[in-house]
PADRENPA-251624 format. One record per residue (C-alpha): residue number from 0; x, y, z. Coordinates in nm, 2 decimals, padded with zeros to 4 digits. Layout:
PT   resi        X        Y        Z
PT    NUM        X        Y        Z
...
***
This chain:
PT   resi        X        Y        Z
PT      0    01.04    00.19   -00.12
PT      1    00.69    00.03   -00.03
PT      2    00.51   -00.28   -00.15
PT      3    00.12   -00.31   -00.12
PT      4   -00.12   -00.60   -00.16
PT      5   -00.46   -00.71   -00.16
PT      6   -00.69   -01.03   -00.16
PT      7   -01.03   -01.20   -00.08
PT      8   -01.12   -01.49    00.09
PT      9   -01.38   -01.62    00.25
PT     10   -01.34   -01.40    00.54
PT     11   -01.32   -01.09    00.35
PT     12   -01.12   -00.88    00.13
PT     13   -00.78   -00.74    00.27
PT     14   -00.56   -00.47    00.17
PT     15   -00.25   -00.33    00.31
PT     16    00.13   -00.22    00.24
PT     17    00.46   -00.19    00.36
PT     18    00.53    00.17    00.45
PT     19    00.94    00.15    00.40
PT     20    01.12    00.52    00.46
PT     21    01.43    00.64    00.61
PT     22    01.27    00.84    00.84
PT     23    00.95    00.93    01.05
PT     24    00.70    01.18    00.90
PT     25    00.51    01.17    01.25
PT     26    00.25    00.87    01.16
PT     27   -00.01    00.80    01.38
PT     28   -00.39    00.58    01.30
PT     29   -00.61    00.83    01.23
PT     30   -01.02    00.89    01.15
PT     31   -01.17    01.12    00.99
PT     32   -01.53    01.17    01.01
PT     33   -01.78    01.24    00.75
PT     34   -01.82    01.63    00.72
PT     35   -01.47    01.65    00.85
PT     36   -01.40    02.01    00.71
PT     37   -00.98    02.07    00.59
PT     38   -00.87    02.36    00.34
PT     39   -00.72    02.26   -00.03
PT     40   -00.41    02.42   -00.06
PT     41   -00.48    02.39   -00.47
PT     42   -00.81    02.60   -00.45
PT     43   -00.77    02.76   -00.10
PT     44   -01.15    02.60   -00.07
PT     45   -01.27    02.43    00.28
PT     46   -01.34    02.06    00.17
PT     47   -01.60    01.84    00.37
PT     48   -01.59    01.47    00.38
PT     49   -01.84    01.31    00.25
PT     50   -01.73    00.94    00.37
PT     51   -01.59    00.87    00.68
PT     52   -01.21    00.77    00.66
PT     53   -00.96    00.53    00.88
PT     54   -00.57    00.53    00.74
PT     55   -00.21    00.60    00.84
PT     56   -00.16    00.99    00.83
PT     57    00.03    01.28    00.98
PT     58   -00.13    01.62    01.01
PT     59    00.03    01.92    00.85
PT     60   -00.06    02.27    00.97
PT     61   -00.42    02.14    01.03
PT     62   -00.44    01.93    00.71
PT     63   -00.43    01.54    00.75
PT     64   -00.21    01.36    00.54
PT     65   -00.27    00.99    00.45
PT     66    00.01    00.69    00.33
PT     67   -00.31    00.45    00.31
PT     68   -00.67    00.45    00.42
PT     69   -01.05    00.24    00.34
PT     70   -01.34    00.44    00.38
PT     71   -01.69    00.35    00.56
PT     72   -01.78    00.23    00.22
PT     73   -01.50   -00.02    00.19
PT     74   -01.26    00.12   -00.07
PT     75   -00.90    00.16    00.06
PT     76   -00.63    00.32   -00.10
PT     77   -00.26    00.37   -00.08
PT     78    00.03    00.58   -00.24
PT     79    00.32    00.47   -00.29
PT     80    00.69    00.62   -00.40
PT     81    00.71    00.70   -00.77
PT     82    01.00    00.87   -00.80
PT     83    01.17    00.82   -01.18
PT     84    00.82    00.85   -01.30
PT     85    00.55    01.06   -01.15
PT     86    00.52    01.42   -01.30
PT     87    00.26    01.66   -01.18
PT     88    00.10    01.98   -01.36
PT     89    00.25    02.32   -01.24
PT     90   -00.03    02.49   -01.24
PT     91   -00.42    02.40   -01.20
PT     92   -00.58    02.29   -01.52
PT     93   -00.94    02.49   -01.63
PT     94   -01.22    02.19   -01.69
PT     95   -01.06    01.94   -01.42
PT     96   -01.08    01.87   -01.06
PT     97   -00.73    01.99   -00.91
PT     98   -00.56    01.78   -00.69
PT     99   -00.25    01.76   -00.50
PT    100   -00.11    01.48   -00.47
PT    101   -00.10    01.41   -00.10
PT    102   -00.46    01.49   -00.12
PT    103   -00.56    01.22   -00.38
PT    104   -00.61    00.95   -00.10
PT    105   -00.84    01.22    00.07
PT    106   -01.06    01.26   -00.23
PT    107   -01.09    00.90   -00.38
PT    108   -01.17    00.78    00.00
PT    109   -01.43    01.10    00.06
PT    110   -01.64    01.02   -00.30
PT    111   -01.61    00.67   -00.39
PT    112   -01.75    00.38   -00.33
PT    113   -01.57    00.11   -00.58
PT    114   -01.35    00.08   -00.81
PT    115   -01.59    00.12   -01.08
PT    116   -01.66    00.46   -00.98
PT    117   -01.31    00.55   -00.94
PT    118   -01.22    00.45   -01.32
PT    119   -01.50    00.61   -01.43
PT    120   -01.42    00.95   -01.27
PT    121   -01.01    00.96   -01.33
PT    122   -01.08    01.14   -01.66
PT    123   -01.21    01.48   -01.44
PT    124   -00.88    01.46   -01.22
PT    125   -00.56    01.64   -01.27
PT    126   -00.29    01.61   -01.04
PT    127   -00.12    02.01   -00.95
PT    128    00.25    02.06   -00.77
PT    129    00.13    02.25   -00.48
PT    130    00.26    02.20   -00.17
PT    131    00.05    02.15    00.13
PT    132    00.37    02.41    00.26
PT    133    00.67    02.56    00.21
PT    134    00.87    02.34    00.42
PT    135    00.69    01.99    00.27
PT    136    00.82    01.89   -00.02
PT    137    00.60    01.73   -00.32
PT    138    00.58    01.33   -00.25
PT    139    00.60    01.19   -00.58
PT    140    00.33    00.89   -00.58
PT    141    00.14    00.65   -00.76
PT    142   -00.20    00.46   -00.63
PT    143   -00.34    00.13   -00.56
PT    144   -00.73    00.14   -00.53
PT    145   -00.89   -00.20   -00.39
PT    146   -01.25   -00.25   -00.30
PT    147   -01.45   -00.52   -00.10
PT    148   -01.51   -00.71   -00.39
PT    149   -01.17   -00.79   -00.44
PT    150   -01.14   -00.55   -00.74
PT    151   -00.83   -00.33   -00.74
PT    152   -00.66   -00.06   -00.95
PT    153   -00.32    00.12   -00.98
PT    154   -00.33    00.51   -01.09
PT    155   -00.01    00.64   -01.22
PT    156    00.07    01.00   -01.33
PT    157    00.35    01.05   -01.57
PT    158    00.45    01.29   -01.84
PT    159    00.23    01.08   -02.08
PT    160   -00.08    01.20   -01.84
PT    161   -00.30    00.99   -01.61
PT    162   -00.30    00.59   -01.67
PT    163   -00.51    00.38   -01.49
PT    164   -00.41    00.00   -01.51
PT    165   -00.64   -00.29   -01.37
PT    166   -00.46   -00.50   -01.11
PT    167   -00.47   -00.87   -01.19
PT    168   -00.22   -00.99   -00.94
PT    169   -00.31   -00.77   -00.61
PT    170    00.02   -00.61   -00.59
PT    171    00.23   -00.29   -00.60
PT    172    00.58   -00.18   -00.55
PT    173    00.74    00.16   -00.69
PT    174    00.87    00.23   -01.02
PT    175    00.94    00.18   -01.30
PT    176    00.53    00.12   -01.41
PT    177    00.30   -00.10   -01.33
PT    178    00.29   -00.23   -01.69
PT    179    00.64   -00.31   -01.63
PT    180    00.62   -00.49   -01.39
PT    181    00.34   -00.68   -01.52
PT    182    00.55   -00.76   -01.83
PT    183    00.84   -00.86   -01.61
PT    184    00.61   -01.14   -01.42
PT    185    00.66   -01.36   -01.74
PT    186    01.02   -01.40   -01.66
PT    187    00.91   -01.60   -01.37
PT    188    00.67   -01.81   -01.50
PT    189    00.88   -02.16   -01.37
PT    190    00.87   -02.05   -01.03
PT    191    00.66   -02.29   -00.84
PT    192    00.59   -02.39   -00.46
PT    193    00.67   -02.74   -00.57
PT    194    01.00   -02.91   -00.57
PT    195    01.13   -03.02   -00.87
PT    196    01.14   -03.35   -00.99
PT    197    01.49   -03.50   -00.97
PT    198    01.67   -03.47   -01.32
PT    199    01.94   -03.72   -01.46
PT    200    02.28   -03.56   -01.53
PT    201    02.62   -03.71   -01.53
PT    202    02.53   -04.04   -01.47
PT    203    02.42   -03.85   -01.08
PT    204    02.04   -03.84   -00.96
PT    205    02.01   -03.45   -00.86
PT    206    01.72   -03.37   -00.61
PT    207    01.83   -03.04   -00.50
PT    208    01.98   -02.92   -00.22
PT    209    01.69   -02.94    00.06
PT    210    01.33   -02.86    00.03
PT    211    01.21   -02.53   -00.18
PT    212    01.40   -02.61   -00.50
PT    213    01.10   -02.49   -00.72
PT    214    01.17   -02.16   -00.59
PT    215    01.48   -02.12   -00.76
PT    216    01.54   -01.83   -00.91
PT    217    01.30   -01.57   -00.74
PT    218    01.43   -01.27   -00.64
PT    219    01.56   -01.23   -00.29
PT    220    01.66   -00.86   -00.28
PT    221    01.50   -00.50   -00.16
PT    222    01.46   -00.40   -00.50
PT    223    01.11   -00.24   -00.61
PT    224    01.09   -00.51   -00.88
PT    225    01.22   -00.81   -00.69
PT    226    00.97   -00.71   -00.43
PT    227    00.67   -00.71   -00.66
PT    228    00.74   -01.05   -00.82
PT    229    00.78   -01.23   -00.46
PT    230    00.50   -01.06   -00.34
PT    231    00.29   -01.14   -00.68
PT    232    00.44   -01.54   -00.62
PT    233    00.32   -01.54   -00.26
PT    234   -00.04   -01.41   -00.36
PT    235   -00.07   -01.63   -00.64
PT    236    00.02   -01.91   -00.39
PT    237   -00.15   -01.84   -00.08
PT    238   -00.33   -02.17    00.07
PT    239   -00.68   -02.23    00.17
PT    240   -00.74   -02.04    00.49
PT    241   -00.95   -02.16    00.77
PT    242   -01.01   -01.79    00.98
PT    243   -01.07   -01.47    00.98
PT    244   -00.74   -01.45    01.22
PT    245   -00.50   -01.66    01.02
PT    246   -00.59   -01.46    00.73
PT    247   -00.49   -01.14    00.86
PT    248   -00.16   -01.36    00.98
PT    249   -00.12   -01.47    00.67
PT    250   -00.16   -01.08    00.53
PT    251    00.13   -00.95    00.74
PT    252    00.36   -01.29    00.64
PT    253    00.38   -01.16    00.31
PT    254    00.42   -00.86    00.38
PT    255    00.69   -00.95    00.60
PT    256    00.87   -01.11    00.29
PT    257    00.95   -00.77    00.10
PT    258    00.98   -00.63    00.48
PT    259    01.34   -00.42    00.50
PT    260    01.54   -00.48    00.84
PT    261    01.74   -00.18    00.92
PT    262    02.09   -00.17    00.77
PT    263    01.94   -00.40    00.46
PT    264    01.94   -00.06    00.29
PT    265    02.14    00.21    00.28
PT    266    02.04    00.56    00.12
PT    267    02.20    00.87    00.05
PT    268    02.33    01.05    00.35
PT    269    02.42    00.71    00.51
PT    270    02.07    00.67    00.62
PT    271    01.89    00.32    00.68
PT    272    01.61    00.30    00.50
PT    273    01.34    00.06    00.66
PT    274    00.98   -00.06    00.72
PT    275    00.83    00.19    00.96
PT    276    00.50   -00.02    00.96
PT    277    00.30   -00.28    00.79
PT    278   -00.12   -00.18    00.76
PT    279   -00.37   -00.47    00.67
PT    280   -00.72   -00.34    00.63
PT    281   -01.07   -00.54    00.62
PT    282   -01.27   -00.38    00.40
PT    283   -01.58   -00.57    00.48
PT    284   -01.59   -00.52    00.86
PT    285   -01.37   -00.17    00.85
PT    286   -01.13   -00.28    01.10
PT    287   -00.74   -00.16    01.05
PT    288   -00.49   -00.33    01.15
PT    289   -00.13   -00.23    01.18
PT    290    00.25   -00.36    01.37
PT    291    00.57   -00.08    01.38
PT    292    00.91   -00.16    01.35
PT    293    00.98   -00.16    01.75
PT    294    00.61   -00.38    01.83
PT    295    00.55   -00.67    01.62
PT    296    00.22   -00.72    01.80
PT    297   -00.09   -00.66    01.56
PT    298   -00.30   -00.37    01.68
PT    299   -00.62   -00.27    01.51
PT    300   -00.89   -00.01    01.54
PT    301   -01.25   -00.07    01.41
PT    302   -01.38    00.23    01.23
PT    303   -01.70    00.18    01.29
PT    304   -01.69    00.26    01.68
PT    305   -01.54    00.61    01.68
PT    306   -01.78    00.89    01.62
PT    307   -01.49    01.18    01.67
PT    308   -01.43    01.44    01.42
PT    309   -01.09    01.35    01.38
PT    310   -00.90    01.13    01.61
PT    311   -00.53    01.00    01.65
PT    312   -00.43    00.72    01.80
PT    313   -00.12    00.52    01.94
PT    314    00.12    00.44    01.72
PT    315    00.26    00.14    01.97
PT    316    00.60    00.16    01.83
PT    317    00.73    00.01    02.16
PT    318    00.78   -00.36    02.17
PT    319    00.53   -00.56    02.40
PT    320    00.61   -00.95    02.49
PT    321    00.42   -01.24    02.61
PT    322    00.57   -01.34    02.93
PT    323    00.46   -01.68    03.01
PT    324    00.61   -01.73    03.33
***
């Protein structure tokens, strides 16, 4: 349960998600220098990083683990759940480069620079169920890819192999595919940010009850697919903005849209399942920005003034207010 997004302005391109769980899997900000060294679990090889990386990530025996990340280069990417579809080889494949799947955020961010060069190089990559350990379980993902020129991707893997689908409409949920959900847009097509104009029935002049009547019909609820189509409707729409600051407001207000308040949703084992934390990244100044559940206050970290090898930072997941008097 997860929706991600991405636009340019004038102030830059931004990408981001909702990171909606049930649980904590120990997320912190974290960087990740160039010729940071980890060891593949697939090949048992020491990896170096050949870009420099800023995401949300937890570390697992020594091996970072990212939900989202941009690189120094400007292409971010995210994974998101894919549960009814995603399928993953059992064992590595001769001729391509093997990847698990919490390490295909790693590897896209380390060698690419665009989207271009990501398409072009899918063909090389299979996707192997080994897990990082025995006590992790296999996440079972899909992939939006965004770049600073606004261009963005989703990369799914399902029985039928690897698909990769351009993004006209900047957004991602979870299953069922992306295809899907592009289909499923049409049904929406009426929906408008305009009221409609008043219509003569009965012999009565109707004008709707309030303000907003154009929005009739657009889907209110946590699903995955009523999540995409509001967030997709909110992009389409989004006004002329005057700032770099009232973009990155107006990043986390849609976000906050398909946002899940605990006890919205309730999973199996009477679990809530909720927005841990909403990410908004500028790719062309490598600043990440993020807000937890308990702080709604926007903290960011600018990627380009940390020369660790790895670093994690703060989550702030306690709640800070404004006190004016």
């Amino acid at each position: 349960m997860c929706t991600a997004l991405g636009f340019k302005t004038d102030f830059g391109c931004f990408f981001g998600r909702n990171m909606d769980l049930s649980y904590s899997f120990n997320q912190s900000p974290i960087f990740l220098n160039k010729g940071f060294h980890y060891l593949d679990p697939v090949t048992n090889k020491t990896v170096a990083l050949n870009r420099s990386i800023i995401g949300m990530g937890t570390v697992i025996d020594n091996h970072p683990a990212l939900a989202e990340g941009m690189n120094c280069d400007r292409l971010g990417c995210a994974g998101l759940n894919f549960s009814r579809y995603a399928y993953y080889e059992k064992n590595t494949v001769d001729g391509k480069i093997n990847l698990a799947p919490y390490d295909f955020i790693l590897y896209i961010l380390s060698n690419f620079s665009s989207v271009t060069e990501v398409k072009e190089n899918l063909p090389s990559i299979e996707l192997v169920s080994i897990p990082i350990n025995k006590d992790t379980p296999i996440a079972t993902l899909h992939w939006m890819v965004c770049d600073r020129t606004g261009a963005s991707i989703v990369v799914e893997r399902a029985k039928s192999g690897i698909t990769c689908y351009d993004n006209p409409v900047g957004v991602m949920t979870n299953d069922p595919t992306f295809d899907w959900h592009l289909t499923n847009l049409n049904e929406y097509i009426k929906i408008s940010p305009f009221d409609c104009n008043p219509t003569a029935w009965s012999n009565h002049q109707l004008k709707g009850l309030g303000v907003g009547n154009g929005t009739l019909g657009l889907p209110g609820d946590f699903e995955s697919v009523s999540r995409f189509v509001r967030a997709a409707f909110l992009c389409a729409n989004l006004p002329q903005l005057d700032s770099e600051n009232e973009t990155i407001s107006s990043f986390f207000h849609i976000l906050d849209n398909v946002a899940m308040p605990k006890g919205s949703v309730i999973v199996e084992g009477n679990r809530a399942s909720y927005t841990l934390y909403s990410s908004c990244m500028n790719l062309d100044k490598g600043i990440y920005y993020f807000r937890t559940y308990q702080n709604s206050r926007i903290s960011a970290i600018n990627m380009n003034n940390v020369t660790a090898d790895m670093k994690l930072f703060d989550y702030c997941d306690g709640q800070d207010i404004n006190y004016l008097n």
